[in-house]
Steps between C-alpha positions, in 0.01 A plus 500: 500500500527848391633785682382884422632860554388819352560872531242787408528811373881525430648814335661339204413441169335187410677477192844575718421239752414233203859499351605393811229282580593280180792420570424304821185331402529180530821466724585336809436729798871490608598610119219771494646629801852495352422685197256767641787569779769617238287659239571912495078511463232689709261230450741228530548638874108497571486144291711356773306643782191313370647192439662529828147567666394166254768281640448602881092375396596208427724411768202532733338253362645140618418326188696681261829431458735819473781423310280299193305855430564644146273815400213418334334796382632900511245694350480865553161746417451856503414705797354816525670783374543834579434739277702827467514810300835669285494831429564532082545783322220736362274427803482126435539222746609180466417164703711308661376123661669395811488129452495290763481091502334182712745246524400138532750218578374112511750225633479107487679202554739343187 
């Protein structure tokens, strides 16, 4: 049985929130948790909310066992981004994309 969490529209980087999503792929829940708790990362903060949100799925389901749940899949896609303007010199402007990310974490039983 598989338990699912995601978040929308989060104001990080997808390619920020992937470093940290690597390194958990493929953990036990209670070792996820451990490492995204004492990593000095923005995304490793919002990484634990989701698999928090994951975990608290699957507990409301009676047929899953909690403690056998290892993470599954992490993937993380681009959001929408917003798209801003810097002033450059000579009259010029210069883009700048406001990335943001969907975040997508799958649990199951070992």
């Amino acid at each position: 049985m598989e338990a699912k969490a995601r978040a929308r529209q989060i104001r990080i980087s997808p390619q920020k929130a992937r470093l940290v999503a690597d390194l958990v792929r493929g953990k036990s829940v209670e070792s996820a948790l451990n490492t995204l708790r004492f990593m000095p990362k923005k995304g490793a903060r919002i990484l634990r909310k989701v698999l928090e949100s994951a975990l608290a799925n699957a507990s409301q389901n009676e047929a899953i066992d909690v403690d056998t749940l290892y993470v599954k899949t992490i993937f993380i896609d681009g959001g929408p981004m917003l798209k801003r303007i810097m002033p450059r010199a000579q009259g010029r402007a210069s883009r700048i994309l406001k990335r943001s990310s969907h975040i997508t974490v799958v649990l199951d039983e070992q």
